[in-house]
C-alpha positions in Angstrom: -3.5 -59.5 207.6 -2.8 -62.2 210.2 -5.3 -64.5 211.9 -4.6 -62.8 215.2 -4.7 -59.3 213.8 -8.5 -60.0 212.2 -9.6 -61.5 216.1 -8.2 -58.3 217.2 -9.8 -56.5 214.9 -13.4 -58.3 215.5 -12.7 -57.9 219.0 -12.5 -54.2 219.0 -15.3 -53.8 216.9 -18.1 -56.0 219.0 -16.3 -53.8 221.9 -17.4 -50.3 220.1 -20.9 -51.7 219.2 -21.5 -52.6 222.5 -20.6 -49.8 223.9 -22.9 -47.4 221.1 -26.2 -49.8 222.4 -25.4 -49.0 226.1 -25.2 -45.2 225.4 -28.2 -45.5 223.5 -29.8 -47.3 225.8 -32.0 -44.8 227.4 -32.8 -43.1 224.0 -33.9 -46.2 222.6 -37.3 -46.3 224.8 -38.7 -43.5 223.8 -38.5 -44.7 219.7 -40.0 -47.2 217.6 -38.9 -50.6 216.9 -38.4 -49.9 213.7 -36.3 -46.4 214.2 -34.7 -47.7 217.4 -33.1 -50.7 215.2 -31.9 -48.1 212.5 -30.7 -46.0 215.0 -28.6 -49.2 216.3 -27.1 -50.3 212.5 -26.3 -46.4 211.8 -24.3 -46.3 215.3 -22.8 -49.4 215.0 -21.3 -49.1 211.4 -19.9 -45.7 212.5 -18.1 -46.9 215.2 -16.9 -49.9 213.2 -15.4 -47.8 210.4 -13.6 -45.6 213.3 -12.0 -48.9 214.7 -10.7 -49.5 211.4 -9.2 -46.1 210.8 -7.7 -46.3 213.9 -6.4 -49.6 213.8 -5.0 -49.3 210.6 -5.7 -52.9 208.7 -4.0 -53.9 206.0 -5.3 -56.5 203.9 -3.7 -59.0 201.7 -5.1 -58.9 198.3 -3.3 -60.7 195.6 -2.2 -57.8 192.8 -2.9 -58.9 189.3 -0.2 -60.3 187.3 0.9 -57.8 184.6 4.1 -57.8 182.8 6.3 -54.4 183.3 7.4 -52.4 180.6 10.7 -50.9 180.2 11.6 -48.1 178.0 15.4 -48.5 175.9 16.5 -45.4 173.9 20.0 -45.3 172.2 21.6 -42.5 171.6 22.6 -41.8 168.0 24.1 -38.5 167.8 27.4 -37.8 166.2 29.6 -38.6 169.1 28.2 -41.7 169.0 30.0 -42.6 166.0 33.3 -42.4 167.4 35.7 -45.3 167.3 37.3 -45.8 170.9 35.2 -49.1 172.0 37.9 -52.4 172.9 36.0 -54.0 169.9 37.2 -51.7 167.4 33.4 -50.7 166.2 32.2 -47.1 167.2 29.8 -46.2 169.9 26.6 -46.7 168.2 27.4 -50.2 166.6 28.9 -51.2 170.0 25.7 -50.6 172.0 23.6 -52.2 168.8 25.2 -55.3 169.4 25.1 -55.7 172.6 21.1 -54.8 173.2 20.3 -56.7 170.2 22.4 -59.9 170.6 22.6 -60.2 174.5 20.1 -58.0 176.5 17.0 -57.9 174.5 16.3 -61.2 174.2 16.7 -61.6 178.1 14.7 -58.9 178.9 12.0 -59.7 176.4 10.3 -62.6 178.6 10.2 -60.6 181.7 9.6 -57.1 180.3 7.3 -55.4 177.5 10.4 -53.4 175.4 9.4 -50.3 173.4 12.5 -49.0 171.8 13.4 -45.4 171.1 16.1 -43.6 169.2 17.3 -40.4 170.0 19.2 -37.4 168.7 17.8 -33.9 168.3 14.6 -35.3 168.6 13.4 -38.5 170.3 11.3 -41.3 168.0 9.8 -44.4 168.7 11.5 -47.0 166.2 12.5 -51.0 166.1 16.0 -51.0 166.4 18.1 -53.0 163.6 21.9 -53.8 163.7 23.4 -51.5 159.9 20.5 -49.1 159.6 21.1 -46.8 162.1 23.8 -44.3 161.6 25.1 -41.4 164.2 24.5 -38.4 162.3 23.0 -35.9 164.1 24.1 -32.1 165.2 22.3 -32.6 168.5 22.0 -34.4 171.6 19.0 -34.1 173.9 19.2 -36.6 176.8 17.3 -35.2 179.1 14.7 -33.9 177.2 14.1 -37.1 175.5 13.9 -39.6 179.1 11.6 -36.8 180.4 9.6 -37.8 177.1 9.0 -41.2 176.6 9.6 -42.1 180.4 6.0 -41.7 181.5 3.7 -45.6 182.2 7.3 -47.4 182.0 8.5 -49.4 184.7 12.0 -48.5 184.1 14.3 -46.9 181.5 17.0 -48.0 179.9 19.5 -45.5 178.0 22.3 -46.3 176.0 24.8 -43.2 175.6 27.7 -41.2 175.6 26.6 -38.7 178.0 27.1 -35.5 175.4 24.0 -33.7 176.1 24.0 -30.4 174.0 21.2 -29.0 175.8 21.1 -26.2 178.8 19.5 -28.9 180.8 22.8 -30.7 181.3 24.5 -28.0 183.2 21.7 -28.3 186.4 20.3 -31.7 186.2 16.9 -31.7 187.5 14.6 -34.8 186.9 10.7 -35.2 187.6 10.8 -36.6 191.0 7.8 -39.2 189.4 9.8 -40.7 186.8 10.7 -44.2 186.8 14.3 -45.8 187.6 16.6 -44.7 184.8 19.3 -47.2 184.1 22.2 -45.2 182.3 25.0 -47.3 180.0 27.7 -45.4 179.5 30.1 -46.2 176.2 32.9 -44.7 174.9 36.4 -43.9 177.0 35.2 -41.1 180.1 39.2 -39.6 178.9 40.3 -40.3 174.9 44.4 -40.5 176.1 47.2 -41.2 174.1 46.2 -39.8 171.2 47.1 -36.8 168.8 44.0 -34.6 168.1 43.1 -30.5 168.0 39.8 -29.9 169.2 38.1 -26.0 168.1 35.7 -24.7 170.5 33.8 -21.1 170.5 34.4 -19.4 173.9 32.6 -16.2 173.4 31.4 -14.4 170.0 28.7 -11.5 170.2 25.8 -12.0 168.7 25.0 -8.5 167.0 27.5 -6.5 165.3 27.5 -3.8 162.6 28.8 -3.6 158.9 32.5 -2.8 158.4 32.8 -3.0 162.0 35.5 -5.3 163.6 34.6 -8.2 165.9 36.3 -10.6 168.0 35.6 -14.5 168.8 37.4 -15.7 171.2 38.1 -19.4 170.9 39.4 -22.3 173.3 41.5 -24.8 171.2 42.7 -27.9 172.8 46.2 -29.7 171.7 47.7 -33.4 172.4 50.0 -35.0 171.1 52.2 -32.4 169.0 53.9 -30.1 170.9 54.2 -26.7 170.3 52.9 -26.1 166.9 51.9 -23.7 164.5 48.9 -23.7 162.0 46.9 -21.8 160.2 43.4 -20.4 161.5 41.0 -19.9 158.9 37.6 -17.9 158.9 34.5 -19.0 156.6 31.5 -16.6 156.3 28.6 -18.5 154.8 31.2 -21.1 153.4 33.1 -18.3 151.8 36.9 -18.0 153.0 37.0 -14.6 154.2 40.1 -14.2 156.8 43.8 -16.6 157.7 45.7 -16.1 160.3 48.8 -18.2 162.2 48.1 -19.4 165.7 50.6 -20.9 167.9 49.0 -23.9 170.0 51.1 -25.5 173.0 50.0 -29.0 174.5 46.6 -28.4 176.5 44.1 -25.5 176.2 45.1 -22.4 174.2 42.7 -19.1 174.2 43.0 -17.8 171.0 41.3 -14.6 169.2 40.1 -13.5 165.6 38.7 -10.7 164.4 37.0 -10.3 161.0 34.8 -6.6 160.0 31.9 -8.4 158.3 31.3 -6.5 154.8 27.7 -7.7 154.4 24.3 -7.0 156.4 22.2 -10.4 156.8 22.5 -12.9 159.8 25.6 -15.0 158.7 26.9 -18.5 159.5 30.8 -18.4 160.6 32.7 -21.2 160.5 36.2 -21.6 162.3 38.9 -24.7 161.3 42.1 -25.7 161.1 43.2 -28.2 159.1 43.3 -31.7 159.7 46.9 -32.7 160.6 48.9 -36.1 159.9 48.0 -39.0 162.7 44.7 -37.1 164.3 42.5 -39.2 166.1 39.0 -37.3 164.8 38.8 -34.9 162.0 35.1 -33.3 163.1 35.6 -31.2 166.3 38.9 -29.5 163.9 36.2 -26.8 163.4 33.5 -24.7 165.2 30.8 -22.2 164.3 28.3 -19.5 165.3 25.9 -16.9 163.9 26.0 -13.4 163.7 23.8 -11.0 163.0 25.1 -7.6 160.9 23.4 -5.2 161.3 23.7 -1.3 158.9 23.4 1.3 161.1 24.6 5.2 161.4 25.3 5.6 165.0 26.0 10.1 165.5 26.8 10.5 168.8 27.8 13.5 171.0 30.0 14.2 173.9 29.8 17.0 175.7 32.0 16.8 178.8 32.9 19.6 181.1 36.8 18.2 182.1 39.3 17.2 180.0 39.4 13.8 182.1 41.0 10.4 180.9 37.3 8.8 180.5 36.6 11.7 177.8 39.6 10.3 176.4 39.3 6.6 176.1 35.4 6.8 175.5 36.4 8.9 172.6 38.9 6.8 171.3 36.9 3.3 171.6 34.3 5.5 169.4 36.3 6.7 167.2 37.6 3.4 166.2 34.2 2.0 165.0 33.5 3.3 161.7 29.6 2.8 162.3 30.1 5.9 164.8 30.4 9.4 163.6 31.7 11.1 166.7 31.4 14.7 168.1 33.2 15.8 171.1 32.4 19.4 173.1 35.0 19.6 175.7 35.9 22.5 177.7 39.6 23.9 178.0 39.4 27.0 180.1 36.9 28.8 182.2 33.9 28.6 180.1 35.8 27.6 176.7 34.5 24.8 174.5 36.2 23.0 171.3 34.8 20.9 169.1 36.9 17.6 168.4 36.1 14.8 166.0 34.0 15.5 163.0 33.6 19.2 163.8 31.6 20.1 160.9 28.4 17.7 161.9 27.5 20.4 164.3 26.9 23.8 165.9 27.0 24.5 169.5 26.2 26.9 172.1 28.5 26.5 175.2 28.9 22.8 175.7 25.7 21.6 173.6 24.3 21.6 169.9 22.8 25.1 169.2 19.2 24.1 168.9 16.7 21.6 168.9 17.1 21.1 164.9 21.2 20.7 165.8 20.4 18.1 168.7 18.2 16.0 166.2 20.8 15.3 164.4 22.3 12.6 167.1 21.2 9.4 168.6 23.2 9.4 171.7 24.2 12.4 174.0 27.2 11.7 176.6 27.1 14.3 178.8 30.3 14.4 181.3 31.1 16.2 184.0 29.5 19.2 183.5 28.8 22.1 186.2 25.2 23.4 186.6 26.5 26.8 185.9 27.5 25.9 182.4 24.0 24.7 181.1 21.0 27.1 181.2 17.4 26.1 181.7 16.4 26.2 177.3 19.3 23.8 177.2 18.5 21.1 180.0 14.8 21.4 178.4 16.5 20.5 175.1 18.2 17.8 176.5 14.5 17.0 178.3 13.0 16.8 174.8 15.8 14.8 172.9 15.5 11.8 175.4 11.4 12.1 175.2 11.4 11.8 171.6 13.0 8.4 171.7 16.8 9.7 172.2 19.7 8.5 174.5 21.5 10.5 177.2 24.2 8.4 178.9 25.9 10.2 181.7 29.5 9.4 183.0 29.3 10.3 186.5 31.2 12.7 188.3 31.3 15.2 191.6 29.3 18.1 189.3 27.0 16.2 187.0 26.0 14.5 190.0 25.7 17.2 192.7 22.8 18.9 194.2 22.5 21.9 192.3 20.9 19.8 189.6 17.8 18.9 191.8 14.7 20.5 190.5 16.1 20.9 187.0 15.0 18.3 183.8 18.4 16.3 184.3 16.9 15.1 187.9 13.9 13.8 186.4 16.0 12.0 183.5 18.4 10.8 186.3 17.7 6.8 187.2 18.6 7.7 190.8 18.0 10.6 192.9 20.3 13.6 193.9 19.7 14.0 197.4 23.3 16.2 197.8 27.1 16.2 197.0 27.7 12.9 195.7 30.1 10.5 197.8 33.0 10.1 196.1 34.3 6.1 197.4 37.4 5.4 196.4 38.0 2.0 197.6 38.7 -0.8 194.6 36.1 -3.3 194.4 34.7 -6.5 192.0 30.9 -5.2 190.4 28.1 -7.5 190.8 26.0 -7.9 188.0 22.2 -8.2 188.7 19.9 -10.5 187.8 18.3 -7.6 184.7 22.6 -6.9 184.0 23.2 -10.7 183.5 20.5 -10.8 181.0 21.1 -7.5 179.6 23.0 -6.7 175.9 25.6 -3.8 177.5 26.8 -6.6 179.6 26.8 -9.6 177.0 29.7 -11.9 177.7 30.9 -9.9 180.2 30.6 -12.2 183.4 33.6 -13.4 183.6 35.3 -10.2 183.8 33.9 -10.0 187.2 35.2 -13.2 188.5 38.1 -13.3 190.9 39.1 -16.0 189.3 40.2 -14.1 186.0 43.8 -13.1 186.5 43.2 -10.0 185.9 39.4 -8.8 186.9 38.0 -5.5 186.1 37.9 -4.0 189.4 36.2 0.2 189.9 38.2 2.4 191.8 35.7 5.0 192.3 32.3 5.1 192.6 29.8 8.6 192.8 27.2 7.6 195.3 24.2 10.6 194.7 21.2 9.3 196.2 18.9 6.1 196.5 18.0 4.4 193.1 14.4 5.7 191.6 11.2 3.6 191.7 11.0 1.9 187.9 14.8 2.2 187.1 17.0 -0.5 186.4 20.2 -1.6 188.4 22.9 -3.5 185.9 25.8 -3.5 187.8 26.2 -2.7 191.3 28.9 -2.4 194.0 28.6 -5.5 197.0 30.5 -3.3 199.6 28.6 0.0 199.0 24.4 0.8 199.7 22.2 3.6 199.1 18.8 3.6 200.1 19.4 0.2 201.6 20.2 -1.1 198.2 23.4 -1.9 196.6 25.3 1.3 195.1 24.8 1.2 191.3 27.3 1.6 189.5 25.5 1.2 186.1 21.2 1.7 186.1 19.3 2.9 183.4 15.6 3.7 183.2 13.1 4.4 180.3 12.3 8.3 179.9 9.3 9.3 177.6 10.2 6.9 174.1 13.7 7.1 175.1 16.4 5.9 177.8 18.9 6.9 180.2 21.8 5.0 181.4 24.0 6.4 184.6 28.0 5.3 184.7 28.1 6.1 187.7 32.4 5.8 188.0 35.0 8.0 186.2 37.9 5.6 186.2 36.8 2.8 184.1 39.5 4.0 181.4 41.6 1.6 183.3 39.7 -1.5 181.7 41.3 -0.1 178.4 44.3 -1.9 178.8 43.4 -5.3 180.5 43.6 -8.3 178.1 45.0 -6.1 175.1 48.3 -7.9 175.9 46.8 -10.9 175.3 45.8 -10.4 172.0 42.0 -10.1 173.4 39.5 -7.6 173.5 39.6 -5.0 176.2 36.7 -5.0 179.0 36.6 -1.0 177.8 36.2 -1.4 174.6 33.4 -4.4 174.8 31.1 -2.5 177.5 31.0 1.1 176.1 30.5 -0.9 172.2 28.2 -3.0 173.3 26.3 0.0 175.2 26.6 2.1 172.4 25.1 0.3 170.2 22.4 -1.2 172.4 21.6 2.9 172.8 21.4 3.1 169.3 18.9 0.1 168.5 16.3 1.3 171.4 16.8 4.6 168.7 15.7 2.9 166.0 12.7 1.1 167.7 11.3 4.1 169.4 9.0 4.7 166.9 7.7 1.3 166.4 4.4 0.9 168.4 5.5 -2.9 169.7 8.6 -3.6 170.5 10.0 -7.2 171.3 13.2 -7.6 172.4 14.6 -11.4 173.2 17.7 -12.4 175.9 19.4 -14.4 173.0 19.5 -14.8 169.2 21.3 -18.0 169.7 20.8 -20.4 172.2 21.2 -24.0 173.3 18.2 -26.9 173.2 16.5 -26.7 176.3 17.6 -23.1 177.5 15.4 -20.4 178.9 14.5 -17.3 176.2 13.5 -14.3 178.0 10.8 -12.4 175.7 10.1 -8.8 176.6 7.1 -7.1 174.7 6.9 -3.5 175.1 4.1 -0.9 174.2 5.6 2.6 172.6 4.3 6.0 173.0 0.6 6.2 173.6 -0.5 3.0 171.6 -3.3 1.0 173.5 -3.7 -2.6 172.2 -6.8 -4.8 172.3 -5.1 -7.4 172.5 -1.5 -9.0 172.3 -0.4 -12.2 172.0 3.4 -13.9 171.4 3.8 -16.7 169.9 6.9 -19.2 168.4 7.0 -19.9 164.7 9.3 -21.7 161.7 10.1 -19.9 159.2 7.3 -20.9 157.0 4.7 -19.4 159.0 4.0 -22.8 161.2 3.0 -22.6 164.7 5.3 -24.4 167.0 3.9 -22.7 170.7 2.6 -20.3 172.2 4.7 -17.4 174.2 2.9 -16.8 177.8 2.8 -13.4 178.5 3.1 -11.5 181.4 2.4 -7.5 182.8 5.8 -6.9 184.4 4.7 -3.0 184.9 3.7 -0.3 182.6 3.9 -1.1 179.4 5.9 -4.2 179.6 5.1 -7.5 179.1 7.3 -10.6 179.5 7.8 -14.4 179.3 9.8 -17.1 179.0 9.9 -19.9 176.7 12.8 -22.9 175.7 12.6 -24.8 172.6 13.7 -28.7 172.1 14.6 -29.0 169.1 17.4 -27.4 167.0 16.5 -25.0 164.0 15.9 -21.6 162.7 12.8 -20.1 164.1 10.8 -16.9 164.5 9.9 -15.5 167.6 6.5 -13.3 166.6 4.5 -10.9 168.4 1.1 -9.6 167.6 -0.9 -7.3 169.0 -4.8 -5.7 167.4 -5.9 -1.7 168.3 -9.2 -0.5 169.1 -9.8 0.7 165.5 -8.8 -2.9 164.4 -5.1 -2.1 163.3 -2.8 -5.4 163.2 0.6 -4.6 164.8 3.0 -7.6 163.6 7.1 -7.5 164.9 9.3 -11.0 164.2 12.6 -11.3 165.6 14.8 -14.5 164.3 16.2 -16.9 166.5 19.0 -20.1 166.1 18.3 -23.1 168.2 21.1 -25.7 168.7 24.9 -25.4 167.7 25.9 -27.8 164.9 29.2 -28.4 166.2 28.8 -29.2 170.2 28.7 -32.6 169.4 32.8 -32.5 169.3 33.6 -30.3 172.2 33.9 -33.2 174.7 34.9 -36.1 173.5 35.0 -38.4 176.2 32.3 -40.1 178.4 30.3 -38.1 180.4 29.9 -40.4 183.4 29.1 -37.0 185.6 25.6 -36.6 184.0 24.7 -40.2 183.7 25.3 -40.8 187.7 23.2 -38.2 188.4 20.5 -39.1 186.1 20.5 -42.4 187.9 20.8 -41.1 191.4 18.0 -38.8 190.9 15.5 -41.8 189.7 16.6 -44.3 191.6 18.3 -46.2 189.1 21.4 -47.0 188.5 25.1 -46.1 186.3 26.6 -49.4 184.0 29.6 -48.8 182.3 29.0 -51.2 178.6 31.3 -53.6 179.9 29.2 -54.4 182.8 26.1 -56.1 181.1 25.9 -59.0 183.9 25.8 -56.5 186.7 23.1 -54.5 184.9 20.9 -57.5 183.5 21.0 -59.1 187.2 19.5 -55.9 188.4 16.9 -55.3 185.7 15.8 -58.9 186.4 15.1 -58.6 189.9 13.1 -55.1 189.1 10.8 -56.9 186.8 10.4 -59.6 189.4 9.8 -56.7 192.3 7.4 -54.9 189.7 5.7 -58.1 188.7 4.9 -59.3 193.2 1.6 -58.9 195.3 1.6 -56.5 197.5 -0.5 -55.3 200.7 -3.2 -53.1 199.9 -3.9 -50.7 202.6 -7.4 -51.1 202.7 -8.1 -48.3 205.4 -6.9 -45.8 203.2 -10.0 -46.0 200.8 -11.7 -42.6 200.4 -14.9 -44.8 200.0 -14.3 -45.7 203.5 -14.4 -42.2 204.5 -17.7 -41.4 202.4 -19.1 -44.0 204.2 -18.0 -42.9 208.1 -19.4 -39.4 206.7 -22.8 -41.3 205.4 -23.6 -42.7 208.3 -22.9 -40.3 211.1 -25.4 -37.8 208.5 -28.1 -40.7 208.4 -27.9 -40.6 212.5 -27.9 -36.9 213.4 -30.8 -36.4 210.9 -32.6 -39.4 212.1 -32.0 -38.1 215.9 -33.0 -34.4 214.8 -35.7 -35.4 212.9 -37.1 -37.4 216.7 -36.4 -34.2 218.7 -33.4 -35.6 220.2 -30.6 -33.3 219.4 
């Protein structure tokens, strides 16, 4: 503070003091000497406090000198060890010689330097030029600043940019972290050369024994042409499947399909072999997990018109082996035939005879079927099936869906409510897949269909529009053009019935998926979202007799990425207590799964995991009589082969790491630039500065203390 501002200041002050005697003046005769003179101080300090609020000082105290700290990591994942730096070396040993021969010892006399190394993992270490060595699956950038950032003054990371988490996607930093000084190294494009790069574009993650599935992979090309070359599938290192694929200069979408002939959760491994003159031989392959699971999937169809669904859903059945297929389809005015494997079943009109028949199946597709042509013992066995932990999917249509049904069973299994004739809209649109469809099995992978960006998207001609969506069910897909009880129309919604589920389609002329992308050479839309709901239908089967059941987003996921963790309560099973938690395989804790009511008897959180690994998501949960309820579902963190899906220099991320903490982006070639500005950070860290003295909450204690001290002094003399 100035000279002139503390006059000013003093000034002000003696004016308030003055002015608290004057107004105290006639008060002050009728006390003591003694009180009258506290009275005074108590007044006078008040009022000199308030000047200083208002006035706002700020006094110059000298700051201790300290020496800032500055945090360097160096990336050593296996990108790092390519070799595309001007001097020849790779990545790692390039940015190794340059901290240790030129910036460290610069940096040392202004800074205190704790070194990291990270990877999968972040560590504290002293870094040495020779021992370290880029060798790991993973790269967690983000994760790993967000770590070891906290007390520094500044961070300084060496790296590529390949960050293999889910974090990299949507960059969103601590707003309290320190600068972060990025150095990139490595070429942002690797040009000129001749290289084949294999990269997994989709895979399910589930699939049954025997049954066929398809991996859709994106393989880049440079630098030969049109070629051919052999595409080769490994199941747990085992060569199971070889195929020719043709590859033309740039990305190429390729397909495989392998029926796995083991249950087990399997590691696949796609490659092609290294050609002559290729600039890296590790990204020539690619991997992912599967799960295969046995399972005997009886399913019947019972549909009242012989209509193109009935006959593409019952050829995409037929056509999985895991799927023993009845169909009950009527031909003349009340006429039903039996088609598929006729003798698994005995009917009566257009369902199975009797309860004992009907237990024989896990799903029941019922079509479109007329009111007329299913009595009240039948829509009660239908009623019962889905209770005790069956299925019903219905395919909409004008009679299924009309209002002769209301007041029977299939209303109350219905996710939606028949409130007349269904409105038929026969407009084309794009679904929209909700927040619970994006997240949801039936719909795995299947985004993109919906994308007007896909040549050819998998647009719904018609839509059955019976009434407003139910309280508690569950919208998948939905139509953006159409509402119904000032919601989107659903097109697919399920809800839970009793210890089984229900799951409306509500559009007859999905058949025409069937034949988009079979051109190609890639799975049909069709095929993939009646399979996928199929089977999905025919785990929640198999569960619905398990007290606790936990169901997880994803089996395989990225470092970093959100895990949805559902945790549902069967039947009439009350719980003490329940508790999820994240384990490794040996039984050792890693964390704890918050868990949250999300209605009824559902209970959900969300969790991510850092590191890569095998792990076991576990929940427990303890009855009133003491009964231990255990269910474990595995999980795969990390994928070994991201590392080599971009090989270039991801100067995108490293910007916006630096624009987000005030930092700043260095390519490795510009060491001057960024020592100049690391040295005038330590000199900024290192100055005095102004402390703003009026800002002290002991101030305010103090203005609070005395004005107390006065009004009880005053009450205490009568004069309040």
């Amino acid at each position: 503070m100035s000279t002139g501002g503390f006059f000013v200041l003093l000034l002000v002050c003696i004016l308030f003091c003055a002015v608290g005697v004057v107004l105290y003046k006639k008060v002050l005769r009728r006390l003591g000497r003694r009180h009258s003179l506290l009275m005074v101080v108590l007044r006078c300090a008040a009022l000199v406090l308030l000047a200083i609020f208002l006035l706002k000082p700020e006094f110059g105290c000298r700051a201790l000198a300290f020496k800032p700290s500055i945090t360097v990591i160096v990336d050593k994942s296996a990108s790092m060890g390519i070799l595309d730096c001007p001097s020849g070396k790779s990545r790692l040993e390039t940015v190794l010689s340059i901290w240790l021969k030129q910036l460290k010892n610069e940096l040392s006399d202004k800074f205190e330097i704790q070194e990291f190394v990270t990877a999968s993992k972040t560590k504290a270490t002293v870094l040495k030029e020779g021992e370290l060595k880029a060798d790991e699956e993973a790269s967690n950038i983000i994760i790993g600043i967000n770590k070891v950032s906290k007390g520094a003054s500044a961070v300084l990371i060496f790296t590529d940019g390949q960050d293999t988490s889910a974090l990299s996607k949507t960059v969103e930093l601590p707003k309290d972290l320190p600068p972060v000084f990025c150095v990139g190294v490595g070429s942002s494009q690797v040009q000129g050369v001749k290289d084949i790069a294999v990269a997994v574009e989709s895979v399910p993650q589930t699939v049954y024994l025997k049954t066929s599935f398809s991996a859709t992979l994106k393989v880049s090309e440079s630098g030969y042409g049109r070629v051919f070359v052999p595409l080769t599938l490994y199941e747990d290192d085992k060569l199971v499947l070889t195929q020719q694929a043709e590859l033309n200069e740039g990305e190429n979408l390729l397909s495989i399909a392998y029926a796995p002939q083991e249950t087990g959760l399997h590691r696949y491994k796609v490659s092609i072999p290294l050609k002559e003159g290729e600039f890296l031989k590790e990204n020539n392959e690619a991997g992912f997990y599967l799960e295969v699971v046995e399972s005997h999937i009886p399913v019947f169809y019972a549909e009242g018109v012989p209509r193109w669904e009935y006959k593409f859903i019952k050829q995409v059945i037929c056509e999985d082996p895991n799927i023993e297929f009845v169909g009950c389809v009527r031909v003349g005015a009340g006429d039903f035939v039996l088609q598929g494997l006729k003798e698994k079943a005995r009917i009566r009109g257009a369902l199975p005879a009797d309860e004992s028949e009907m237990k024989k199946f896990k799903i029941l597709i019922l079509g479109d079927i007329e009111r007329s042509l299913l009595d009240g013992s039948q829509l009660a066995m239908v009623d019962k099936f889905v209770s005790d932990g069956g299925t019903l999917i219905v395919v909409g249509g004008e009679n299924i869906l009309s209002a002769e049904y209301r007041g029977t069973p299939l209303e109350a299994l219905l996710p939606v409510r028949l409130e007349g004739a269904p409105q038929k809209i026969s407009a084309s649109f794009l679904p929209s897949l909700t927040e619970d469809g994006k997240r949801h099995p039936i719909f795995e992978n299947y985004q993109k269909y919906f994308e007007m960006r896909e040549q050819n998207p998998a647009t719904v001609d018609t839509l059955y529009v019976a009434g407003a969506p139910k309280a508690g069910s569950v919208l998948l897909a939905v139509s953006p053009t159409v509402s119904s009880g000032g919601k989107s129309a659903p097109l697919v919604s399920l809800q839970n019935y009793g210890s089984g589920k229900v799951i409306l389609v509500a559009s007859d002329t999905l058949w025409r998926w069937y034949f988009k992308y079979r051109t190609l050479g890639l799975q049909s839309p069709y095929v993939r979202f009646y399979g996928q709901m199929i089977r999905w239908a025919a785990e929640v089967d198999e569960e619905s007799n398990a007290p606790l059941v936990l169901r997880l987003s994803r089996h395989f996921l990225k470092t970093g990425e959100n895990l949805t963790v559902d945790v549902e309560l069967r039947g009439d099973v009350v719980l003490e207590s329940i508790e999820c938690k994240l384990q490794a395989p040996d039984g050792t804790l890693k964390q704890k799964v918050s868990l949250a009511s999300s209605g009824g008897s559902l209970f959900s959180g969300v969790t991510s995991i850092e590191e890569p690994g095998r792990y076991e998501i576990v929940a427990e949960g303890a009855t009133r009589r003491g009964a231990e309820v255990v269910v474990k579902r595995a999980i795969i963190v990390g994928d070994p082969y991201a590392e080599y899906y971009n090989l270039g220099l991801n100067e995108k991320l490293l910007r916006q790491i630096a624009a987000q903490t005030r930092g700043g982006f260095f390519k490795i070639t510009e060491t001057d630039k960024l020592l100049t500005e690391l040295l005038a950070l330590s000199e900024t860290a290192s100055s005095s500065a102004a402390q703003p003295f009026w800002q002290s909450p002991l101030l305010f204690l103090l203005l609070v203390g005395f004005l107390g001290a006065e009004y009880i002094l005053r009450k205490r003399k009568g004069l309040v």
